[in-house]
PyMOL Python script that loads the backbone (N, CA, C, O; Angstrom):
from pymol import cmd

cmd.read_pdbstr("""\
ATOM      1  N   UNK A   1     -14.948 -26.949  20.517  1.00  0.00           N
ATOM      2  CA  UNK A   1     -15.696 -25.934  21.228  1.00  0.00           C
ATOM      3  C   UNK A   1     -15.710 -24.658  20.387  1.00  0.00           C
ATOM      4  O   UNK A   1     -14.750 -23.919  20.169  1.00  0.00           O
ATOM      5  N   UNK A   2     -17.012 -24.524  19.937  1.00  0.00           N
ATOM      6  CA  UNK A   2     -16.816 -22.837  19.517  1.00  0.00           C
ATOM      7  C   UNK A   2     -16.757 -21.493  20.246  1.00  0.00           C
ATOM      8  O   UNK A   2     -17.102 -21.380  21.422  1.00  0.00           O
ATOM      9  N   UNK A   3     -16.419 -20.738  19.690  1.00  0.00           N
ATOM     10  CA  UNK A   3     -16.069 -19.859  20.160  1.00  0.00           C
ATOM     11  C   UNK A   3     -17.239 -18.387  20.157  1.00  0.00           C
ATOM     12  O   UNK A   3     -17.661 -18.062  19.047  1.00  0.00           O
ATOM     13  N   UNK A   4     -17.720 -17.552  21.397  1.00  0.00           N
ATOM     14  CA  UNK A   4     -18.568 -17.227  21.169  1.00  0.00           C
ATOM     15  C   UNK A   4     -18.704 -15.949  20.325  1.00  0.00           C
ATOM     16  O   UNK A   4     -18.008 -14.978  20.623  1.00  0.00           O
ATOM     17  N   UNK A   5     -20.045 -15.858  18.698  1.00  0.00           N
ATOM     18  CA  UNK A   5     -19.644 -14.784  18.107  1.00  0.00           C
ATOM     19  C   UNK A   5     -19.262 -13.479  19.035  1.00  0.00           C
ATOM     20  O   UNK A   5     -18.212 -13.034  18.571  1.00  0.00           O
ATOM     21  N   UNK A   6     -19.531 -12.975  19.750  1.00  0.00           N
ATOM     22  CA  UNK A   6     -19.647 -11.379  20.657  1.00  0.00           C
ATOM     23  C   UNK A   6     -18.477 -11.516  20.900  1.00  0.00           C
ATOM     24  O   UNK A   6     -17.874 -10.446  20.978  1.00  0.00           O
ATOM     25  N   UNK A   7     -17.874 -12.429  21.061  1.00  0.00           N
ATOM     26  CA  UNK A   7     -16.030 -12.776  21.943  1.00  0.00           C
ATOM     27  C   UNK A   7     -15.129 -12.676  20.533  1.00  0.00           C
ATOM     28  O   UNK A   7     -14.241 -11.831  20.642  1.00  0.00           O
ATOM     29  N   UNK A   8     -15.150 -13.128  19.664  1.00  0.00           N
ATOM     30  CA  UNK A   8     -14.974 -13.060  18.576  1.00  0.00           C
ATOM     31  C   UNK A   8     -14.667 -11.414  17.876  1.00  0.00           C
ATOM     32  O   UNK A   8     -13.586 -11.082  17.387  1.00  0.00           O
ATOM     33  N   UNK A   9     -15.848 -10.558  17.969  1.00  0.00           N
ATOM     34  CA  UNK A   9     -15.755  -9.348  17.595  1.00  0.00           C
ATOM     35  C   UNK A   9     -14.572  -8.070  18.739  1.00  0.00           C
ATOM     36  O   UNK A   9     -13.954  -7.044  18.453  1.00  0.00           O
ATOM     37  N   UNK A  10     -14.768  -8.921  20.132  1.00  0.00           N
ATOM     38  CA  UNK A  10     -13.785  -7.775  20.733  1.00  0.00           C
ATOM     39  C   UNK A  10     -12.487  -8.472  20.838  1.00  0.00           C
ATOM     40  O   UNK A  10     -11.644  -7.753  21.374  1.00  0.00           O
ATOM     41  N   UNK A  11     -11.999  -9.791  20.455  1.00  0.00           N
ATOM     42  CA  UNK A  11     -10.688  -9.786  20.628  1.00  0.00           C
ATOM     43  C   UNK A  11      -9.513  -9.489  19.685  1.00  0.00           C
ATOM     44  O   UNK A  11      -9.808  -9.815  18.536  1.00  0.00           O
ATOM     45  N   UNK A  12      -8.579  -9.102  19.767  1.00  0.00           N
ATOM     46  CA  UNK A  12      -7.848  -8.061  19.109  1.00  0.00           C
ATOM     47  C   UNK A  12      -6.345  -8.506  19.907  1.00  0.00           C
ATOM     48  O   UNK A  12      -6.174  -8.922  21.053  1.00  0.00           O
ATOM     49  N   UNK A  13      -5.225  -8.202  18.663  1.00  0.00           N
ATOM     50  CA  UNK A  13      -4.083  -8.715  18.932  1.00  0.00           C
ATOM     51  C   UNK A  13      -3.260  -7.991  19.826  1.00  0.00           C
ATOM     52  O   UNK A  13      -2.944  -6.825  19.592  1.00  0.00           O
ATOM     53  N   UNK A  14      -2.879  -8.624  20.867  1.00  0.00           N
ATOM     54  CA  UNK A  14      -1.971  -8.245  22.365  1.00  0.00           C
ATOM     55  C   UNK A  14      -1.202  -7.584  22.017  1.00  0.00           C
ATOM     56  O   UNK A  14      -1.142  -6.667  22.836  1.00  0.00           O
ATOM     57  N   UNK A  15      -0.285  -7.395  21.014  1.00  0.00           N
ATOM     58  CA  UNK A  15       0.592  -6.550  20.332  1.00  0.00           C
ATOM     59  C   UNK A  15       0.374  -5.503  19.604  1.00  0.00           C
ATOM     60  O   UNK A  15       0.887  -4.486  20.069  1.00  0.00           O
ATOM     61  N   UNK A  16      -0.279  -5.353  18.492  1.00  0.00           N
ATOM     62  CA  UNK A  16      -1.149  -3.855  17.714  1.00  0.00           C
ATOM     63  C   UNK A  16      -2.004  -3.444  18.296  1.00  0.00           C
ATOM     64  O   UNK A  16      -2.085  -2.216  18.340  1.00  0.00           O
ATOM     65  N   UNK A  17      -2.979  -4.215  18.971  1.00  0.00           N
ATOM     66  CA  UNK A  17      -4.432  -3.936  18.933  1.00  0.00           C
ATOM     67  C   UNK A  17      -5.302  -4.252  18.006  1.00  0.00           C
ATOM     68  O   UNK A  17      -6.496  -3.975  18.124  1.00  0.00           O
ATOM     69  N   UNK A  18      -4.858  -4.798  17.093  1.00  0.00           N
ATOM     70  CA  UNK A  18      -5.760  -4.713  15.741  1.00  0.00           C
ATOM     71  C   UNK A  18      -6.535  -6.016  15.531  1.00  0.00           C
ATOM     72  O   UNK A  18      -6.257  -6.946  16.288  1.00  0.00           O
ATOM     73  N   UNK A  19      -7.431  -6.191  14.638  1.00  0.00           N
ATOM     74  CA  UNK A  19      -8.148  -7.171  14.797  1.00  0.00           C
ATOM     75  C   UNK A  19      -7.626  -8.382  14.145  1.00  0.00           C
ATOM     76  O   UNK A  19      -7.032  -8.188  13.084  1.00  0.00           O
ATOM     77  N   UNK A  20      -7.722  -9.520  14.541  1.00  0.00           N
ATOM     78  CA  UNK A  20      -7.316 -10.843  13.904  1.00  0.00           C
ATOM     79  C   UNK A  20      -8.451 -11.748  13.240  1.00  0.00           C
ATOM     80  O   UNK A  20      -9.675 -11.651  13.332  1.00  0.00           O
ATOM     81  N   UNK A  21      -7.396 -12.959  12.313  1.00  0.00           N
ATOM     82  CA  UNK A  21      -8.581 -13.628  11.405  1.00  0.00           C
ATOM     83  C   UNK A  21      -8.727 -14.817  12.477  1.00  0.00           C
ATOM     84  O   UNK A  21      -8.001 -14.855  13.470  1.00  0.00           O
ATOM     85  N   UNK A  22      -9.614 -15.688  12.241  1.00  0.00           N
ATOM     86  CA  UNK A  22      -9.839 -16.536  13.193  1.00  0.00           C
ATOM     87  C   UNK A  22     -10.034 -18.011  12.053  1.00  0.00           C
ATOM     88  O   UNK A  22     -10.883 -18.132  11.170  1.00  0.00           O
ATOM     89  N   UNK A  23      -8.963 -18.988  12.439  1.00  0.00           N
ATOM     90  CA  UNK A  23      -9.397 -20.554  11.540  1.00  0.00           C
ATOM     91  C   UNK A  23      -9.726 -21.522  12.465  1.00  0.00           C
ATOM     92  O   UNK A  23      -8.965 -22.394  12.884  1.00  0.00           O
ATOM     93  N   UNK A  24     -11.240 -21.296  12.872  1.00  0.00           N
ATOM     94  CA  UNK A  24     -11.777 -22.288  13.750  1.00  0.00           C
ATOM     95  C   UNK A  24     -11.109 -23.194  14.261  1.00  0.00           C
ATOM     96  O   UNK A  24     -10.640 -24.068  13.531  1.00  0.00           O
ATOM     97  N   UNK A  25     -10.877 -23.215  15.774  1.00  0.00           N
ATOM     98  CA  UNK A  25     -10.494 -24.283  16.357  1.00  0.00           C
ATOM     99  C   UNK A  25      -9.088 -24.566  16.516  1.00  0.00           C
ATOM    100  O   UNK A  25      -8.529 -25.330  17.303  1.00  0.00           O
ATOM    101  N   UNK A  26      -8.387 -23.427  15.178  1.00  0.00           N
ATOM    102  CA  UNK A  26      -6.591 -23.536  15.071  1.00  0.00           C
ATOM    103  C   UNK A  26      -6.105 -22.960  15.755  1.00  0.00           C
ATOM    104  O   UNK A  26      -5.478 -23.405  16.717  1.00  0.00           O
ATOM    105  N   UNK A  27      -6.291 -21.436  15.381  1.00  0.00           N
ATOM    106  CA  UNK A  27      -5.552 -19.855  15.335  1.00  0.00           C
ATOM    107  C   UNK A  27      -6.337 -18.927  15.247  1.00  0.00           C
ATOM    108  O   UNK A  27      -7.430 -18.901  14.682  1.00  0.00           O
ATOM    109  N   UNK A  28      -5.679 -17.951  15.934  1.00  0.00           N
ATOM    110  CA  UNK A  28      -6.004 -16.406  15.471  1.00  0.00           C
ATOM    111  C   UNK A  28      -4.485 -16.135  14.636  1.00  0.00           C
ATOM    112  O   UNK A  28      -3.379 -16.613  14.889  1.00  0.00           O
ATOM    113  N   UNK A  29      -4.811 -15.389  13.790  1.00  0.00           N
ATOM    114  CA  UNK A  29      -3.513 -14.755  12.756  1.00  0.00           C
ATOM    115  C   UNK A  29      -3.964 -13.164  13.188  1.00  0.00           C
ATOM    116  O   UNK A  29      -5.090 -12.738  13.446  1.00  0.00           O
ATOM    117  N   UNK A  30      -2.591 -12.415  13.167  1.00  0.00           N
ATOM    118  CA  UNK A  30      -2.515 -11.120  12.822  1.00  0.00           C
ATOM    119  C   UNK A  30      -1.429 -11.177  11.312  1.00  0.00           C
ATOM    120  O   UNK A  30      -0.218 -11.363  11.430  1.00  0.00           O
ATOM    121  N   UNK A  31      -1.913 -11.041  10.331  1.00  0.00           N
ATOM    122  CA  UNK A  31      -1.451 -11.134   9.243  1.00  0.00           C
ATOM    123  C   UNK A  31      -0.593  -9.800   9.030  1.00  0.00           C
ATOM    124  O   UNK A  31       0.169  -9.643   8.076  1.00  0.00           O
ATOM    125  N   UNK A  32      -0.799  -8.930   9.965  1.00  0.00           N
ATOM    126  CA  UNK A  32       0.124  -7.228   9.807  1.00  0.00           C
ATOM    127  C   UNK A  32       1.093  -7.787  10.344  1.00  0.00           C
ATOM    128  O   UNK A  32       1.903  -6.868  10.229  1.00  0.00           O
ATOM    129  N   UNK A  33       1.720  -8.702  10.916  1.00  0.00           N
ATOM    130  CA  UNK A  33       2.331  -8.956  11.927  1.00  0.00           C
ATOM    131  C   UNK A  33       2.893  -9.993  11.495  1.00  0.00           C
ATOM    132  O   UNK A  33       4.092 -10.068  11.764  1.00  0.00           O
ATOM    133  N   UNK A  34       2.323 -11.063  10.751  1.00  0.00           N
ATOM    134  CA  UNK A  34       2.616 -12.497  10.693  1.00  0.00           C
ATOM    135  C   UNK A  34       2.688 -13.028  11.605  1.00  0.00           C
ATOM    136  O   UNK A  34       3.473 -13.969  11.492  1.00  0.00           O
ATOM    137  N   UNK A  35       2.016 -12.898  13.092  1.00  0.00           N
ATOM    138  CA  UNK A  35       1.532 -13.160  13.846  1.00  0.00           C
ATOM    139  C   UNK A  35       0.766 -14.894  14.327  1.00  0.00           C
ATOM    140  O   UNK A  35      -0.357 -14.397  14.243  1.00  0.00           O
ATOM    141  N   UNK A  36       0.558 -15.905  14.598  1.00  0.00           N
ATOM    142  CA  UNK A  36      -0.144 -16.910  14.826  1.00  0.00           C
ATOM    143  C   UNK A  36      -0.209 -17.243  16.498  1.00  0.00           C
ATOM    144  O   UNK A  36       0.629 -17.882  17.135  1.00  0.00           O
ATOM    145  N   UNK A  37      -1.605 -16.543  17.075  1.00  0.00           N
ATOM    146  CA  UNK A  37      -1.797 -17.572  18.103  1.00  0.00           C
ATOM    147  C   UNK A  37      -2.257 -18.811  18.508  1.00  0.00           C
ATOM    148  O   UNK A  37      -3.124 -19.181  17.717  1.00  0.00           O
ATOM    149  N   UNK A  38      -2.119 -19.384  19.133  1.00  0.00           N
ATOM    150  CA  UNK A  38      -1.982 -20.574  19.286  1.00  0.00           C
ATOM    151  C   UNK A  38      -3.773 -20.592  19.925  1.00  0.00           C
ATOM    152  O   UNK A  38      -4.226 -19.563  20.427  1.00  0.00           O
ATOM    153  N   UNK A  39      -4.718 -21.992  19.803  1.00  0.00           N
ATOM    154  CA  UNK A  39      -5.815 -22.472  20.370  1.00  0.00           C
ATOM    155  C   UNK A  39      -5.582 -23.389  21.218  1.00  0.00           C
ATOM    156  O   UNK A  39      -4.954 -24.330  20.733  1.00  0.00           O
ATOM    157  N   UNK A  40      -5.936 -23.521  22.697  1.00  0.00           N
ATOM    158  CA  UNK A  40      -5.222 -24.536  23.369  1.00  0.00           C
ATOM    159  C   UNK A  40      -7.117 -24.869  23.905  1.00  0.00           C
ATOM    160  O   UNK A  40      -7.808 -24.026  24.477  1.00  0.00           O
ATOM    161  N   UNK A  41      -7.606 -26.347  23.502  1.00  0.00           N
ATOM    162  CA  UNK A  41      -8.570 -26.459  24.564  1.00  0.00           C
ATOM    163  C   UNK A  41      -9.890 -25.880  24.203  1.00  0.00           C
ATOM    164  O   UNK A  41     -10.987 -26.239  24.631  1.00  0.00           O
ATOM    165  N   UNK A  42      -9.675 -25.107  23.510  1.00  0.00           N
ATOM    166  CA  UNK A  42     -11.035 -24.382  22.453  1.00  0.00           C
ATOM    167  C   UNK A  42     -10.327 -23.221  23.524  1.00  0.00           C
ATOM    168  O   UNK A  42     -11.227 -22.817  24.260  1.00  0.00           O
ATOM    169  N   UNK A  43      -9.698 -22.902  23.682  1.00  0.00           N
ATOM    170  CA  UNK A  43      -9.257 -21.632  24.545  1.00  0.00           C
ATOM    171  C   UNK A  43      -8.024 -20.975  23.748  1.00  0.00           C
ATOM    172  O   UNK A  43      -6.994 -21.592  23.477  1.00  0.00           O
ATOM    173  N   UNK A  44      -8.338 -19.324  23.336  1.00  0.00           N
ATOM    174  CA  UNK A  44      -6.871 -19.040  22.223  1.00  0.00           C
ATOM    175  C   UNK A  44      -6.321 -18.521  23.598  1.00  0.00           C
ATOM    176  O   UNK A  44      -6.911 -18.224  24.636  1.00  0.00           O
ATOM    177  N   UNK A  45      -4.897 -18.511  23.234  1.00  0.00           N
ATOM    178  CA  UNK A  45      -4.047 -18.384  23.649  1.00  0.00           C
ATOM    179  C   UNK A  45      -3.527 -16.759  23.259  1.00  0.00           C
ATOM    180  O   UNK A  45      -3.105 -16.740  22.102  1.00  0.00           O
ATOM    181  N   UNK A  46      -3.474 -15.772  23.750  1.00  0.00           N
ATOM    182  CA  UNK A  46      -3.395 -14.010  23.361  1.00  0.00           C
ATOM    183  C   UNK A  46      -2.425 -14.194  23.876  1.00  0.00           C
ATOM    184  O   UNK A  46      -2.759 -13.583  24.891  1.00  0.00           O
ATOM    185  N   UNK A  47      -1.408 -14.529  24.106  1.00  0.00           N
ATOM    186  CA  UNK A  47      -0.046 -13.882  25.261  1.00  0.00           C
ATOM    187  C   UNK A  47       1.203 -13.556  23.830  1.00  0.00           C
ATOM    188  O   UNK A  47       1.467 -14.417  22.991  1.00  0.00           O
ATOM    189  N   UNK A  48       1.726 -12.364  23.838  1.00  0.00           N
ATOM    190  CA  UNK A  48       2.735 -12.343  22.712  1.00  0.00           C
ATOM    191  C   UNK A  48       3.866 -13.446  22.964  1.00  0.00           C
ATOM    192  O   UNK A  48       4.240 -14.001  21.931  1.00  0.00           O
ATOM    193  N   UNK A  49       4.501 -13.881  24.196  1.00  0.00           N
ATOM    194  CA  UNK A  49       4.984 -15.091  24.405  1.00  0.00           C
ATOM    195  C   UNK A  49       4.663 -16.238  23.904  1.00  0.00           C
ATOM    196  O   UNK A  49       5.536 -17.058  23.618  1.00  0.00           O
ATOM    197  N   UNK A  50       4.012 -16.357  23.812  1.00  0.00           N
ATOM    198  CA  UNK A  50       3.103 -17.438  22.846  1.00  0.00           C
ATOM    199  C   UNK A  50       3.043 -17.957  21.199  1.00  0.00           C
ATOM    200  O   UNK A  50       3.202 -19.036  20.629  1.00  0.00           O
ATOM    201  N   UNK A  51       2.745 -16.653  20.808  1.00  0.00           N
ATOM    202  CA  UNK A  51       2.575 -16.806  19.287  1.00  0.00           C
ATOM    203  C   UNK A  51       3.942 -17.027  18.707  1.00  0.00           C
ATOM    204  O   UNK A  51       5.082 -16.844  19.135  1.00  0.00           O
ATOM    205  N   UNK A  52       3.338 -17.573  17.371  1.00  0.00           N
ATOM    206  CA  UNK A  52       4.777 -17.880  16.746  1.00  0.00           C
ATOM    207  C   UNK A  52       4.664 -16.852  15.045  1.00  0.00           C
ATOM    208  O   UNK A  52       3.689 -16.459  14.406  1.00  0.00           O
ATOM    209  N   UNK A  53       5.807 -16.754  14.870  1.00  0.00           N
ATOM    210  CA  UNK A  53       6.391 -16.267  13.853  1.00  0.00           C
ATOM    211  C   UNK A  53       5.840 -17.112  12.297  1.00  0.00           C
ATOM    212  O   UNK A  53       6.103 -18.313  12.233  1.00  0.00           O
ATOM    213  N   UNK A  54       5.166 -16.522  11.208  1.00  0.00           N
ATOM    214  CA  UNK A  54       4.346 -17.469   9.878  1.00  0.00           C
ATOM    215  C   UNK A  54       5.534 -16.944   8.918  1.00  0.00           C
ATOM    216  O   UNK A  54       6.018 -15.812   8.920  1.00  0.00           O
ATOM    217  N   UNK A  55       5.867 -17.969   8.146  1.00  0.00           N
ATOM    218  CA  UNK A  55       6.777 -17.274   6.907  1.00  0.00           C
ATOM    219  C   UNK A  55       5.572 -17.382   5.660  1.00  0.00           C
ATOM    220  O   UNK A  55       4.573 -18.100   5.616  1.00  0.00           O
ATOM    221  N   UNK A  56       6.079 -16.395   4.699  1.00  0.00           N
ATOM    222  CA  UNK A  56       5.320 -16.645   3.310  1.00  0.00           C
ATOM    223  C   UNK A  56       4.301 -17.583   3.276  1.00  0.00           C
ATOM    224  O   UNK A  56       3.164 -17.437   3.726  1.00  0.00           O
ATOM    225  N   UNK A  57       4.757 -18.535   2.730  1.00  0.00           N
ATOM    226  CA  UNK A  57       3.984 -20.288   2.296  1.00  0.00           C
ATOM    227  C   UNK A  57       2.927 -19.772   3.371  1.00  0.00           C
ATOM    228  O   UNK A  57       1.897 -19.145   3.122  1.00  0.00           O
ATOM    229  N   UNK A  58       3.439 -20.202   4.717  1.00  0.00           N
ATOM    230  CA  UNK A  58       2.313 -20.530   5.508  1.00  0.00           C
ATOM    231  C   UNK A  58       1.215 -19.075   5.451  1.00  0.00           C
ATOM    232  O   UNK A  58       0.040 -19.313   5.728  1.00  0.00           O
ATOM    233  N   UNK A  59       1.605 -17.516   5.081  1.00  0.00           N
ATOM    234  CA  UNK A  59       0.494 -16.634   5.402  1.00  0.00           C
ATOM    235  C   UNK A  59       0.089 -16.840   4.219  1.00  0.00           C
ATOM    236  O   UNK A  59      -0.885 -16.101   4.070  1.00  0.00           O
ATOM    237  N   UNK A  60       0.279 -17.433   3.266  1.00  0.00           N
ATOM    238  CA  UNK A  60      -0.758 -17.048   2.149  1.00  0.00           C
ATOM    239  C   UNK A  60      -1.687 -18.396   2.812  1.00  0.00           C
ATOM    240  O   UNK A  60      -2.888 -18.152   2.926  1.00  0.00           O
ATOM    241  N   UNK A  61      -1.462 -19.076   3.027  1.00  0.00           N
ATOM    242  CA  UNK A  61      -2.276 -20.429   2.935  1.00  0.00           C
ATOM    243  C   UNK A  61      -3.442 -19.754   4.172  1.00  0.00           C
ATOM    244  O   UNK A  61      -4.603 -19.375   4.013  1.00  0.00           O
ATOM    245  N   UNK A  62      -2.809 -19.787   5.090  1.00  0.00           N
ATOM    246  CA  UNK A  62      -3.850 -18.983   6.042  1.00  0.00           C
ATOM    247  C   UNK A  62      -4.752 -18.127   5.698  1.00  0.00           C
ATOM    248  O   UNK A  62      -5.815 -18.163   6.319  1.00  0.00           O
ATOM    249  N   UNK A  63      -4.587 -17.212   4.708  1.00  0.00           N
ATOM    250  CA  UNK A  63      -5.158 -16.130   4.152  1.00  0.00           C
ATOM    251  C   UNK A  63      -6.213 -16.670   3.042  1.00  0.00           C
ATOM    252  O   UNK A  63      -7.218 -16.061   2.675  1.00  0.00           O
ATOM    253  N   UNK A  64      -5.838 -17.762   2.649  1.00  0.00           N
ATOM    254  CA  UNK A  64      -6.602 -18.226   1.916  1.00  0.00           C
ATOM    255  C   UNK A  64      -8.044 -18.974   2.363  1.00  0.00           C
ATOM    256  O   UNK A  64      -9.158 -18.887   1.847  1.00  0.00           O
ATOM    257  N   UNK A  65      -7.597 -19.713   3.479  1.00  0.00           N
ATOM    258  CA  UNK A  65      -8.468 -20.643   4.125  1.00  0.00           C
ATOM    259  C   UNK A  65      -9.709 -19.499   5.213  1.00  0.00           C
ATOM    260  O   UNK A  65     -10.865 -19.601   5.625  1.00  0.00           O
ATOM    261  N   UNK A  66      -8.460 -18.355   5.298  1.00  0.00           N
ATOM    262  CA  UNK A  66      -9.945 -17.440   5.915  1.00  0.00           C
ATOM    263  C   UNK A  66     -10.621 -16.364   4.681  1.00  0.00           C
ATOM    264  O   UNK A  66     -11.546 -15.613   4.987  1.00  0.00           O
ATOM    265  N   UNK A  67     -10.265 -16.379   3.804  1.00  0.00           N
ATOM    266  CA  UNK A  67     -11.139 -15.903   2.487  1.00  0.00           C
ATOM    267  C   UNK A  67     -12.131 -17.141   2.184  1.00  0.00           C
ATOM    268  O   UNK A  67     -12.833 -16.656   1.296  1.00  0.00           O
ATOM    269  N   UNK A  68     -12.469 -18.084   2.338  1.00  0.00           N
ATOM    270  CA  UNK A  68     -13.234 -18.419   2.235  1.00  0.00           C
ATOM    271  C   UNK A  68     -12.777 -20.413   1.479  1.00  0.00           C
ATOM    272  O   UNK A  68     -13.689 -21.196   1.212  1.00  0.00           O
TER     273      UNK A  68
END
""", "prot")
cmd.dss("prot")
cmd.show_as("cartoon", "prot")
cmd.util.cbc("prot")
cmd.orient("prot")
């Protein structure tokens, strides 16, 4: 299920406020944060309870796959 662009532009991380990367269908990342929310259902998951903690390895890889 995609996700709709307009929904996309206002959601923003439960914790900073700031805006997140999005890897279709996975995650939202807050990379200030190392941040990963979770996609449940084509539905993300925003609750800071939720997200989990990215070490190194995994934010570069993330970072990579949303650069393109």
């Amino acid at each position: 299920m995609a996700i709709d662009a307009t929904l996309l532009k206002i959601l923003a991380c439960p914790q900073d406020k700031g805006p997140l990367l999005y890897l279709e269908g996975e995650l939202f990342y807050n990379a200030r944060l190392r941040r990963a929310y979770p996609i449940e259902d084509g539905l993300p998951v925003l609750l800071i309870s939720e997200a989990r903690d990215v070490d190194e390895d995994e934010h570069q890889r993330i970072l990579a796959r949303a650069a393109g």
